[in-house]
N, C-alpha and C positions, 0 to 999 in steps of 0.2 A: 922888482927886486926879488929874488929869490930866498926862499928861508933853507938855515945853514941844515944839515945832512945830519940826524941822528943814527948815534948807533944805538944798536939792540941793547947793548946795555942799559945805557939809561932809559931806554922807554920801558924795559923790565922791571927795572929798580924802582919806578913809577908807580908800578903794579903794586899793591898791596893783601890783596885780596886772596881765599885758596884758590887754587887750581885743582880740576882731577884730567890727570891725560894732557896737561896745556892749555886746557878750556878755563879759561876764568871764572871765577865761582862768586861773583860779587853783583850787587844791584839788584838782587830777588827780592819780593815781596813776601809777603809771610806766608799765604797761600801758594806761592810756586816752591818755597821752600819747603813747605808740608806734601805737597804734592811730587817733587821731587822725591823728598827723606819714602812716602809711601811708594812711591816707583819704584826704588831702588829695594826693599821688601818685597814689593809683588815681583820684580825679575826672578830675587834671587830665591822665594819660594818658587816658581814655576820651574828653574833652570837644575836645582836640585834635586826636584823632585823627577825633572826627566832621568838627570843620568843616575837615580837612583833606582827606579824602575827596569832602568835597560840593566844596569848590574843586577839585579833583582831577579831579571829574566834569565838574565845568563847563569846567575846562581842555581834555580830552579831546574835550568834545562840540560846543564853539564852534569848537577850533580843529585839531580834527579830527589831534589828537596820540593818541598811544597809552603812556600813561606808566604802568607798572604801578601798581595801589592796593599792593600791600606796602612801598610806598617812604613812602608813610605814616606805616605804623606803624615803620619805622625809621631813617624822617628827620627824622619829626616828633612822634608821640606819644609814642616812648621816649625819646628825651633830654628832652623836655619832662617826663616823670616821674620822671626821674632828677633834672631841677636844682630839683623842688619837696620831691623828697626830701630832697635836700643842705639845701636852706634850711627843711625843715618839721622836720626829727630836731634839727639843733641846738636852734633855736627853739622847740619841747617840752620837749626837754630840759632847757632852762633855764630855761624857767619851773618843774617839777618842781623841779630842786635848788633853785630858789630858796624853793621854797617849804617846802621839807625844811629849810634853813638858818632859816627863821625861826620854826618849830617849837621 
């Protein structure tokens, strides 16, 4: 016998858990959840601090400034990895307990 044909909806509605992008964000361990929350910091320190240098450069080179590149990484790519921190450790975190509570 054949099992009857769901649709998307209900297997969605099913779902409980965050998504980012459509990726389900449920069933992590505390460790992949901190390691995740820390991923997402080290990207977006590394990501910012590129296209802060390259503007940086072109700053320097158009307009004939001399603005150190270390100002960079402590104007712009470490607080940018710090406030993804802040917002990615909670945001992990709660999905793990939540998902420890419905255990």
């Amino acid at each position: 016998m054949t099992q009857p044909v769901q649709s998307i909806h209900s297997v969605q509605s099913r779902r409980t858990g965050g998504r980012i992008l459509g990726f389900p964000l449920e069933g992590f361990s505390l460790f992949q959840s901190l390691l995740l929350a820390f991923a997402a910091a080290f990207f977006t320190f590394f990501a910012t601090t590129c296209i802060s240098i390259f503007a940086l450069l072109a700053w320097n080179l158009l307009g004939s400034h001399s603005v150190d590149f270390a100002d960079t990484y402590r104007y712009v790519g470490f607080p940018a990895g710090v406030i993804m921190l802040a917002i990615a450790l909670p945001y992990f975190l709660t999905l793990w307990v939540r998902a420890k509570m419905r255990k």
